[in-house]
MARDREN-20857 format. One line per field, with one value per atom (N, C-alpha, C): residue in three letters; chain; atom name; y, z, x. Coordinates in steps of 0.1 Angstrom, whole numbers, plus 2048, in hexadecimal, padded with zeros to 3 digits. Atoms other than C-alpha are relative to their C-alpha. Example, Ala and Ser with C-alpha at 12.3 -4.5 7.8 and 13.67 -1.06 7.14 Angstrom:
REM residues 2
resn = [ALA, ALA, ALA, SER, SER, SER]
chain = [A, A, A, A, A, A]
name = [N, CA, C, N, CA, C]
y = [7F4, 7D3, 80C, 7F5, 7F5, 80B]
z = [800, 84E, 800, 800, 847, 808]
x = [809, 87B, 809, 7F7, 889, 7F8]
***
This chain:
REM residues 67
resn = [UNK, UNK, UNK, UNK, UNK, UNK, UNK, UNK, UNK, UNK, UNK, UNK, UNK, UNK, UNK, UNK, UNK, UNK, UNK, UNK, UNK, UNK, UNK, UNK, UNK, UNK, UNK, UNK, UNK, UNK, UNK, UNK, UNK, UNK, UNK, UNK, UNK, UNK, UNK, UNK, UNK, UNK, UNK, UNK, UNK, UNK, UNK, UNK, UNK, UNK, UNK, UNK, UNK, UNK, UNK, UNK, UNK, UNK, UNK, UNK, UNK, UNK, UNK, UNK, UNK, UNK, UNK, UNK, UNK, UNK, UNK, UNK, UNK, UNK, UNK, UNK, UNK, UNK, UNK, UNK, UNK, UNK, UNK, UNK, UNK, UNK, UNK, UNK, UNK, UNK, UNK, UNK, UNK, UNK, UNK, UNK, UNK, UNK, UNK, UNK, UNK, UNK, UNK, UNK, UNK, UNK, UNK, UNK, UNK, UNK, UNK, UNK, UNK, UNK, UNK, UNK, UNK, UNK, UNK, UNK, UNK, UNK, UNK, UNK, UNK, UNK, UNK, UNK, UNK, UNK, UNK, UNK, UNK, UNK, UNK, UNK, UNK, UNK, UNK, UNK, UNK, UNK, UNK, UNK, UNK, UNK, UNK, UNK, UNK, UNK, UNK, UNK, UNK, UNK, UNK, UNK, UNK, UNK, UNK, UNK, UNK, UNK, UNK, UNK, UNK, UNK, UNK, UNK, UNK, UNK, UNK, UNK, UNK, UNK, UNK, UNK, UNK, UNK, UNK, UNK, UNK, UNK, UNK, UNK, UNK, UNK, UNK, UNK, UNK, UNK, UNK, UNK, UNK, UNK, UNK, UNK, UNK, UNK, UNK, UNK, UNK]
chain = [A, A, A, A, A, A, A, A, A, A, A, A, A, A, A, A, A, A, A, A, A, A, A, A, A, A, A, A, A, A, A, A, A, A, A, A, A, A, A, A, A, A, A, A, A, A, A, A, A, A, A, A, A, A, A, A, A, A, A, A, A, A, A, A, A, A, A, A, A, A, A, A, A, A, A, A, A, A, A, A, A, A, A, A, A, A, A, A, A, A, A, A, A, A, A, A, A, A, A, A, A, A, A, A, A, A, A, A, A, A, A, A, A, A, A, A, A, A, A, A, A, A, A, A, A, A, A, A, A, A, A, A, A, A, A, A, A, A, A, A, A, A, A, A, A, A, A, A, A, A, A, A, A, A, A, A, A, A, A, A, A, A, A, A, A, A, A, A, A, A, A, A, A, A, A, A, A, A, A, A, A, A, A, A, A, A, A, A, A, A, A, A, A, A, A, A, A, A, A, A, A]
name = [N, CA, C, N, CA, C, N, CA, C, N, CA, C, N, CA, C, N, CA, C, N, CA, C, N, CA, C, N, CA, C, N, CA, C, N, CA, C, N, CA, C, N, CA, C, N, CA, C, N, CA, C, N, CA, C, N, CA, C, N, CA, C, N, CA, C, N, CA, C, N, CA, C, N, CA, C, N, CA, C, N, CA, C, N, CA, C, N, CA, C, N, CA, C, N, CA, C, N, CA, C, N, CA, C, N, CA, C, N, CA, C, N, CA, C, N, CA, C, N, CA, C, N, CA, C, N, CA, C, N, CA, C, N, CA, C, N, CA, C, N, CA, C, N, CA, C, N, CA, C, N, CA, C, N, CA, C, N, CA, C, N, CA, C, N, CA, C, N, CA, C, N, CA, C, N, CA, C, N, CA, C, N, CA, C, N, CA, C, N, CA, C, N, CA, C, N, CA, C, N, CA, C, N, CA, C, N, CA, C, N, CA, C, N, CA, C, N, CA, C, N, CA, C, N, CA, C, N, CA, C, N, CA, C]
y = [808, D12, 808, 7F8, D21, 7F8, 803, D21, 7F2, 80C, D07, 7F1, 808, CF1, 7F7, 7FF, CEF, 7F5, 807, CE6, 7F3, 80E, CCC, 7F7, 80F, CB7, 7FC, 804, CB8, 7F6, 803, CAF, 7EC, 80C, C93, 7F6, 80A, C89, 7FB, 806, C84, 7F4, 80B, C6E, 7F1, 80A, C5A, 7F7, 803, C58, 7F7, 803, C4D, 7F0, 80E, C30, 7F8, 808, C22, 801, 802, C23, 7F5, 80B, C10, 7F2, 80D, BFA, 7F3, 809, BF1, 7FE, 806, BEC, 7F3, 809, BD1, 7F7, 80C, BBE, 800, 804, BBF, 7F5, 808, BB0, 7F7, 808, B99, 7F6, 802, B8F, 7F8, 805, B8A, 7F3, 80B, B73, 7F1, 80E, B5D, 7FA, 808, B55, 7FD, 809, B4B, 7F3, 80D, B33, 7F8, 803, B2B, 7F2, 808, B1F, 7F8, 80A, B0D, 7F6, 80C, AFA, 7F6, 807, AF3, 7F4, 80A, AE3, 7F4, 80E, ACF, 7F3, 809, AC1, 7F7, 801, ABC, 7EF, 80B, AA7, 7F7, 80C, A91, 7FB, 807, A8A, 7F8, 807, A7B, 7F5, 80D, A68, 7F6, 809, A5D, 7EF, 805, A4F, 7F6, 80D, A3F, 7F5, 80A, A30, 7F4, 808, A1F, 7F4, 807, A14, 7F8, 805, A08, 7F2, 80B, 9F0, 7F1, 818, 9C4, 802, 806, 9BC, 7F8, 803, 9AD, 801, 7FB, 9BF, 80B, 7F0, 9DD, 805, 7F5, 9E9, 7F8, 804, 9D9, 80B, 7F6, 9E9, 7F9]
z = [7F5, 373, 80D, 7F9, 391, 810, 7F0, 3B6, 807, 7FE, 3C3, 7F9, 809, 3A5, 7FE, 7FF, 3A4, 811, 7F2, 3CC, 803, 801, 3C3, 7FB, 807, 3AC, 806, 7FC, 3C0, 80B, 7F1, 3DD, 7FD, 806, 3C7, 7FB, 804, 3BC, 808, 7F5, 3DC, 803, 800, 3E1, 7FD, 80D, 3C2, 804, 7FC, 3CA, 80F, 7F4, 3F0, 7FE, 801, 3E6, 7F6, 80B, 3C9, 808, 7FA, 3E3, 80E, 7FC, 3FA, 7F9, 80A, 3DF, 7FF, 801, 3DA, 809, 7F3, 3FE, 802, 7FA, 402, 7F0, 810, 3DC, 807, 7FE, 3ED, 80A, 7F6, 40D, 7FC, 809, 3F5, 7FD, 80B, 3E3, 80B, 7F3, 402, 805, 7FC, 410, 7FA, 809, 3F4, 7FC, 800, 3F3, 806, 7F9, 411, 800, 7FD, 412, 7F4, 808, 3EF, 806, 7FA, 403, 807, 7FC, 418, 7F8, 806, 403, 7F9, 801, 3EF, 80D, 7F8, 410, 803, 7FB, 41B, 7EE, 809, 3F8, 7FF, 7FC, 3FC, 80A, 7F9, 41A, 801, 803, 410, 7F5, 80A, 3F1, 807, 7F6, 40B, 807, 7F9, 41F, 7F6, 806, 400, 7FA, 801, 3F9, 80B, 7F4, 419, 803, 802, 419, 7F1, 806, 3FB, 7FF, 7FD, 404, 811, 7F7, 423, 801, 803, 411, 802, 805, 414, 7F2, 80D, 3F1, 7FF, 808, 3DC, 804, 803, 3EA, 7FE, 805, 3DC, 806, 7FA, 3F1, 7FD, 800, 3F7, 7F8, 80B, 3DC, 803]
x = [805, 20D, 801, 7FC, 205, 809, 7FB, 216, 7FC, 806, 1FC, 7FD, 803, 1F7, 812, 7EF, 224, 7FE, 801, 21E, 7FE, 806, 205, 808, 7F7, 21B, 80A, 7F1, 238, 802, 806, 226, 7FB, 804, 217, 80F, 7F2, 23A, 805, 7FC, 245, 7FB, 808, 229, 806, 7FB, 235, 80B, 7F4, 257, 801, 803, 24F, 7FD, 805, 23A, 807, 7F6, 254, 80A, 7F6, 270, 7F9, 804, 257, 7FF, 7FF, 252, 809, 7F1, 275, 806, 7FB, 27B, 7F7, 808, 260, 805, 7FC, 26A, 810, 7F3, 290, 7FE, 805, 27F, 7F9, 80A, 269, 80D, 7F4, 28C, 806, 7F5, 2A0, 7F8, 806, 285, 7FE, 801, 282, 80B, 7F0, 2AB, 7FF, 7F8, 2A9, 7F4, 80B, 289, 808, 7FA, 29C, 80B, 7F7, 2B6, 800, 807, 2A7, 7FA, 805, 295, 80B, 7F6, 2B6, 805, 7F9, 2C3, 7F1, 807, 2A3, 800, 801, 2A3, 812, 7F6, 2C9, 801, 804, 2C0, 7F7, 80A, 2A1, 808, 7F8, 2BC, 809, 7F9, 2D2, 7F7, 808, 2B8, 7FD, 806, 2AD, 809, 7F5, 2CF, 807, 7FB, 2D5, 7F8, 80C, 2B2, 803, 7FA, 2C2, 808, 7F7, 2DD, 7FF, 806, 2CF, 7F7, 80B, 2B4, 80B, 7F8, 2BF, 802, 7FC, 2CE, 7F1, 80C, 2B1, 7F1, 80C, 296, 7FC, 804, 287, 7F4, 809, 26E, 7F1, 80B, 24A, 7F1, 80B, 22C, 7F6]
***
């Protein structure tokens, strides 16, 4: 293989390597984003389970809500 051809692939591997370390910086930043919206969503559902529970317990005895 010569000088130039050796050059090229290494040159090309860098390449490689470059964009699969960007990769795995934007899937960690992908990853990270989606725990926390995760977690958020845990809490808002958290909290409409509570409203929904006070809105319960809230209602007059023998009426259930107008349909």
């Amino acid at each position: 293989m010569g000088e130039q051809a050796r050059t090229a692939m290494e040159h090309r591997a860098h390449e490689l390597q470059t964009g699969l370390l960007d990769m795995v910086d934007r899937i960690e930043a992908v990853r990270a984003e989606c725990e926390r919206l995760e977690g958020g969503n845990r809490f808002l559902q958290s909290y409409i389970g509570e409203l929904m529970q006070t809105s319960r317990v809230m209602q007059p005895v023998g009426r259930k809500g107008r349909r």
